[in-house]
C-alpha positions in Angstrom: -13.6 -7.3 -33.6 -10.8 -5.5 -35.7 -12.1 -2.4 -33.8 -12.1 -3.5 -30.5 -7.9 -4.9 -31.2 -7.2 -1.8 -32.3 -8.8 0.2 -29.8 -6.7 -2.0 -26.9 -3.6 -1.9 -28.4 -4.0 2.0 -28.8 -4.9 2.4 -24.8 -1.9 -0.6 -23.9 0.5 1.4 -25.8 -0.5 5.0 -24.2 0.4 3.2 -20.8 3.9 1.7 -21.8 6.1 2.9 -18.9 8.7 4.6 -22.3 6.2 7.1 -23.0 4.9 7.3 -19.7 5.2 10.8 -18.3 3.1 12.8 -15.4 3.1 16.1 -17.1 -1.2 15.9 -17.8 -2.6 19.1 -16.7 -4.6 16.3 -13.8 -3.1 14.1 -11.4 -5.4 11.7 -9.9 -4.9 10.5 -6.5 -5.9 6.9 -4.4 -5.8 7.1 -0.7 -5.7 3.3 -0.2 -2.8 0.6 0.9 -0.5 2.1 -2.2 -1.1 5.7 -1.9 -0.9 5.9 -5.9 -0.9 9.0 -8.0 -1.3 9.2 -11.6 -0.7 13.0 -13.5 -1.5 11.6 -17.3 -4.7 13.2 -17.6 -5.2 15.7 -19.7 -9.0 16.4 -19.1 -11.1 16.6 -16.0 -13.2 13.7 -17.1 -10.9 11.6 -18.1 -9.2 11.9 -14.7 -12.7 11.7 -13.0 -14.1 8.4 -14.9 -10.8 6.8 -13.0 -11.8 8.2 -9.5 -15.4 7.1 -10.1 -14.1 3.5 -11.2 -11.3 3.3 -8.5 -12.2 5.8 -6.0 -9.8 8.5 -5.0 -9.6 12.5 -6.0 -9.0 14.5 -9.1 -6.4 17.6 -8.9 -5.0 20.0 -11.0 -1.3 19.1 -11.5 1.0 22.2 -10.5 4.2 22.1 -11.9 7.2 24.0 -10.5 7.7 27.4 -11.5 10.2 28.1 -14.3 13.6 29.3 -13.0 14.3 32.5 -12.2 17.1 34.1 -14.1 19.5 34.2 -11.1 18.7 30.1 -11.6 19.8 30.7 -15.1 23.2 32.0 -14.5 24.2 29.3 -12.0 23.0 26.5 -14.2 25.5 27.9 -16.7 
């Protein structure tokens, strides 16, 4: 039982909306009524158990490019 507590507490804390961030290297995507996505994963299968529990698509999550150095300069 101690194990099982733990183990929810670990997974309810890695959702808290603080820590929250969508830089994972997968993004997974629902296609329903809320047209969801969800860029925490940082595996292929941990992305794909969701799709195959929910439904929906796995996809690598592209960030931007890094600036340019003419971005650089007008930043500054």
């Amino acid at each position: 039982m101690h194990i099982l507590m733990t183990t929810l507490l670990v997974v309810l804390g890695s959702l808290s909306p603080a820590r929250a961030s969508n830089d994972g290297t997968w993004c997974y995507r629902d296609f329903g009524p809320t047209r969801s996505a969800n860029c925490r994963f940082y595996s292929a299968r941990q992305c794909l158990i969701v799709a195959g529990t929910f439904g929906g698509i796995c996809e690598r999550n592209n960030p931007p490019p890094p600036p340019t150095r003419k971005d650089k300069r007008r930043a500054s």
